[in-house]
N, C-alpha and C positions, 0 to 999 in steps of 0.2 A: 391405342397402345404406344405409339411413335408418340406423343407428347408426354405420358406417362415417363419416356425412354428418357426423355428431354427434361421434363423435370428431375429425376433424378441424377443425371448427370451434373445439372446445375447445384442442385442441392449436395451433391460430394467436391461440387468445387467450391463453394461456399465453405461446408463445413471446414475441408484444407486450408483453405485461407486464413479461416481464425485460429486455426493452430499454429498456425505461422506468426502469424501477427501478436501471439499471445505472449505476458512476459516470461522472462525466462529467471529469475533472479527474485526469490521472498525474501525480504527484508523483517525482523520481528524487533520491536521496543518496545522495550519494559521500564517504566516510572512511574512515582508516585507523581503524587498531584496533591494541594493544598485544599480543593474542593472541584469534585467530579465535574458539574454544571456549569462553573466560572470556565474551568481546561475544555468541557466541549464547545462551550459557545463559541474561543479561538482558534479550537480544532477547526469546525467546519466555516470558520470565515479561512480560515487558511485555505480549505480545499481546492480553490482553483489555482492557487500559486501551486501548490503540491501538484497538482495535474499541471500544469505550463512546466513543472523539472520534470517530468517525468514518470509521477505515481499513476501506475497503469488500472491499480484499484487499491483498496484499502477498506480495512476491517478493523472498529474497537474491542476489546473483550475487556471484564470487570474483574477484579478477583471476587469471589464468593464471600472470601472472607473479609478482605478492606477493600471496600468499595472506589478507594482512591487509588488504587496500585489498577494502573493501565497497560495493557499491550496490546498495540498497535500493530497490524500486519502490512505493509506495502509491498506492491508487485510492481517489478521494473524490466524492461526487455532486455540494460544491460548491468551487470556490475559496476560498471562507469558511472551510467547513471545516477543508481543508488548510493554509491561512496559519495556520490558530488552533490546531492541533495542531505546525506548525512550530515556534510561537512557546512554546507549553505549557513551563510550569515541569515540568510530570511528565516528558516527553521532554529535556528539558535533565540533571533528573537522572539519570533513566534512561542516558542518555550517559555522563555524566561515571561514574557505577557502573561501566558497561562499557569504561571507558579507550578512550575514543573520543580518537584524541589529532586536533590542529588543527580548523580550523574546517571543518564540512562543507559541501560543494557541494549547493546545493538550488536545482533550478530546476522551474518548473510546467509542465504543458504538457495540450493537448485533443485530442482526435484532428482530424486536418485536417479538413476538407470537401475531394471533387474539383475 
């Protein structure tokens, strides 16, 4: 029973931790692209630069209907972060490689409170 006790103790401090540590701050962009395939191959060579600023996870979704119109979700622990990864010369090029055409839609957002 006492290790049962023990394990569960361990396992609420775990759990707390990673809500701690989780980010705090979604990031959503929206752009088209020239061809879905060529934009992901850049996408996920980028990946690790986007993790070393700070992309704490990240998500593509397709439109249904044009298959080249991307939104991209990234989670970042602060707003800081994610303005300075927005703004990042490395992601500007990154883009432009991946014929990212017009200007992306980027807007911040937190999880509400009830």
């Amino acid at each position: 029973m006492r290790s049962l006790l023990v394990a569960g103790v361990l396992a609420l401090g775990l759990a707390a931790t990673a809500r701690t540590a989780g980010a705090d701050v979604r990031v959503f962009v929206r752009h088209e692209v020239t061809d879905y395939m060529a934009w992901r191959k850049i996408y996920d060579e980028f990946a690790p630069t986007a993790k070393k600023m700070g992309v704490a996870s990240q998500v593509v979704y397709r439109s249904i209907v044009n298959p080249n119109d991307i939104t991209v979700i990234n989670d970042f622990k602060t707003l800081e972060k994610a303005k300075a990864f927005a703004a990042s010369p490395e992601l500007k090029a990154a883009m432009e490689k991946a014929h990212v055409t017009g200007t992306p839609q980027i807007w911040y957002t937190t999880k509400a409170g009830k």
